[in-house]
C-alpha angles and dihedrals in degrees: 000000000000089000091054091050088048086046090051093054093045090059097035079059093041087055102046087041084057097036088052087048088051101043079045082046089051104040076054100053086045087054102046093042089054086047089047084051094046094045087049095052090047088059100048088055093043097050087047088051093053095046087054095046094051078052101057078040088056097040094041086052095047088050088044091044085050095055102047082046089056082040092057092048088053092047105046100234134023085246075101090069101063091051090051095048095054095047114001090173090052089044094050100048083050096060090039090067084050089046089053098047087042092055089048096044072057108058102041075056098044101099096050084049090049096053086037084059108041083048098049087048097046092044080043084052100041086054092049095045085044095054097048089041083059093052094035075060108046089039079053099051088052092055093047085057098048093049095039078060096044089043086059098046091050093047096056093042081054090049095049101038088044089036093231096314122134117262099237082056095058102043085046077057096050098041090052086047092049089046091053092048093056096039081055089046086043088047102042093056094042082056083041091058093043098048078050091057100041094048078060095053089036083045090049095040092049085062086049099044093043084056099049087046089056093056087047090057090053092045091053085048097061100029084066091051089051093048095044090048086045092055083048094057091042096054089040095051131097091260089058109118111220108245120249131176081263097034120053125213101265094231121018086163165331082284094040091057093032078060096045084047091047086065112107115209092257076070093052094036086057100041083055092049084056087047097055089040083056083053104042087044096052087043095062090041088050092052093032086049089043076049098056098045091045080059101044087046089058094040092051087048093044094032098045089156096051116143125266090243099061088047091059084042095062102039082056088059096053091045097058104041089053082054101055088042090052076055098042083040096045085043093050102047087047086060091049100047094044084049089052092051095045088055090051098045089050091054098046089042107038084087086058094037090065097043085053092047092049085048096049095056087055102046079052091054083046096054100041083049086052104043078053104057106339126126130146091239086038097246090135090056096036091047084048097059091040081066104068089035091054089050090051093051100046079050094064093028090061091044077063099034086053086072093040109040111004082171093071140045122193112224130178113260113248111205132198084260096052137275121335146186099257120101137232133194115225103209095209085192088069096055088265107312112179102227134176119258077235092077096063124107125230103276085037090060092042095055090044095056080042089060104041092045085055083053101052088040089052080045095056105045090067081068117022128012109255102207098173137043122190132202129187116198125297098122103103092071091059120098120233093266091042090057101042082057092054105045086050087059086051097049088040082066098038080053085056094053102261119129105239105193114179119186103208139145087213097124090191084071092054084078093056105038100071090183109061138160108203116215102205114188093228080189126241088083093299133111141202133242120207131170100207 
């Protein structure tokens, strides 16, 4: 047992003795591998170090190959380079002295060189001068030729364009037509303001007007109460005749004396004619009747035995004759008492017959202003003054259809019962055809609204500032032209201070919008908004 123990120890000491040899084996391993490393490094560097300087020795040796050869140039031959090589002092103290009497031989000749020089630049510089002058010529006379061209050309366009006329005459003419055109425009908003502001006071005396008719009416009303009550109490008063078959009643009623009053005195006058043809009738039949019984008195004095028929015959006769002048008599004395009462009913109503006709002349003002504007909801007035509205604002909405669509002008439909509020487009290329608004395309239509919505923005802001514009779509059925027209009037706005904001997929106007909010689908119903 001891023997193993001793053993075990053995072998424990074995174990830490080789463990000791492997962690030194391995401090050793660690060591050389770091010096290896290092070695390695070392070489690395050093090897870096050689090959640059074999570089600064190649490039040294090529400088110093440079400048012999430049030597060799200033010394005529390489014979210089031998003598160099054996005493460089002494040779340089050699080519010092040349070098002396060299920089003296100069300068006693410094002043000739310098003239030489100065010379030899500024005939270097004439020529030169001299030589761009020649092409600055040439290029000049080209130019001259070219313009001389151009100058003719222009001149005959002018002739024929200003059919012969001097320039200064025709931009007076111009001027002056450009002049009259504003003073229109000036004039025709200063008429537009006007008609504005009398459609105000118009709007305001229609309210008034409509007031006072209202009290007329009221007035009528109870003036022809007062008139039929007034016929009542004349037919009811002591002076009414009592109506007969040859004697009407005098009043039946208001249209029976609206008819009397209707009767102009060449009525009365021939009524009166008839009157005094009634007189002058019964007249003859009273003295031809006073005649025939003076006869048949005489013939029954002088006839005494007459017969009994003649006699009957005569009584028939008379008979008859007193019978036709009771009808002449009875005709007569109804004329004159219906003249008598006319004359009185003209004198108790002439006070009343030139209220009514007073009446009347305004109740006649009242209806053609009416028919004009009047309703009872007030569309005729309101359609009236659309109308001058409508025709302010196509007059703004062409000025900005000139630069979209030069082709179209928007006018206001005139129907076979007078102006109303639709529109029209006049196409001018057609000779001014009047079409429906139906008949645009697509980008036609677009361009049109365009315009009318600049115009009612140019309309509003006389009145009340229009900060934002927007414009939903319509843009991809313009051309690339179309739509370069269009943006510039947008940009022309935004210029003025008003927000434009246009809601388009058309990716060409991307490059022309700086400020824009993107509308990405993220899918599932959702989108994405982006400021870019």
């Amino acid at each position: 047992l001891q023997q193993r123990d001793r053993a075990l120890a053995e072998a424990r000491r074995t174990r830490d003795e080789a463990q000791a040899a492997h962690d030194l084996a391995a401090q050793q391993r660690d060591a050389a591998q770091h010096t290896a490393h290092t070695a390695q490094t070392t070489l690395t560097e050093t090897r870096a170090a050689a090959a640059s300087a074999h570089e600064q020795l190649a490039f040294i040796q090529r400088s110093l190959d440079a400048y012999l050869q430049d030597l060799d140039a200033a010394f005529g031959s390489i014979r210089w380079r031998n003598e160099w090589s054996a005493d460089p002092a002494a040779f340089l103290d050699a080519k010092r002295a040349v070098a002396t009497k060299w920089a003296e031989y100069s300068q006693a000749q410094g002043d000739d060189a310098k003239v030489l020089v100065a010379l030899d630049i500024g005939v270097a510089s004439a020529q030169a001068r001299h030589d761009t002058s020649a092409i600055n010529l040439a290029e000049v006379r080209a130019r001259a030729a070219k313009a001389r061209e151009a100058l003719d050309g222009a001149k005959a366009a002018r002739m024929e364009l200003f059919e012969g006329k001097p320039v200064r005459e025709v931009e007076q003419k111009l001027a002056a037509a450009i002049a009259t055109r504003k003073t229109q425009l000036e004039s025709a908003q200063v008429a537009a303001d006007v008609l504005r502001q009398t459609a105000a006071r118009a709007a305001e005396a229609l309210v008034q007007t409509e007031a006072r008719a209202q009290q007329q009416v009221q007035a009528l009303e109870q003036a022809h109460v007062a008139l039929t009550a007034w016929v009542s109490a004349f037919n009811a008063g002591p002076d009414a005749a009592v109506a007969t078959p040859s004697v009407p009643a005098p009043l039946r009623d208001v249209p029976h004396l609206e008819q009397l009053l209707a009767l102009t005195l060449d009525d009365i006058a021939a009524e009166r004619t008839a009157l005094a043809a009634f007189g002058s009738a019964v007249a003859a039949a009273e003295t031809v009747l006073a005649e025939r019984r003076t006869q048949r008195e005489q013939h029954q004095y002088t006839s005494p035995n007459s017969s009994a028929q003649s006699a009957d015959t005569l009584s028939t006769l008379i008979q008859t004759v007193a019978a036709e002048w009771q009808t002449l008599n009875d005709a007569v004395l109804a004329q004159r008492l219906q003249l008598a009462q006319d004359d009185q009913r003209l004198q108790a109503t002439s006070a009343m017959q030139a209220d009514i006709a007073a009446q009347q002349e305004v109740e006649r003002r009242w209806a053609r202003m009416s028919d004009l504007i009047g309703s009872a909801d007030g569309k005729k007035f309101r359609n009236y003054a659309q109308q001058f509205t409508l025709d302010v604002l196509l007059g703004y909405a062409n000025s900005h259809l000139q630069l979209l669509a030069r082709r179209y002008r928007l006018e206001r439909l005139v129907s076979t019962t007078g102006p109303s509020l639709g529109l029209v487009v006049r196409d001018q290329d057609m000779g001014g055809e009047i079409r429906s608004v139906n008949t645009l395309s697509g980008g036609e239509s677009f361009l049109v609204s365009l315009a009318l919505a600049l115009g009612l923005a140019s309309l509003s802001s006389n009145r009340v500032r229009v900060e934002s514009l927007f414009i939903d779509e319509g843009f991809g059925s313009l051309d690339a032209e179309t739509l370069r027209v269009a943006m510039d009037a947008l940009d022309g706005l935004q210029s003025m201070g008003r927000k434009v904001g246009v809601i388009s997929h058309v990716q060409e106007m991307t490059e022309r919008i700086a400020a824009r909010i993107l509308v990405q689908p993220a899918g599932g119903g959702l989108s994405m908004i982006s400021v870019p």
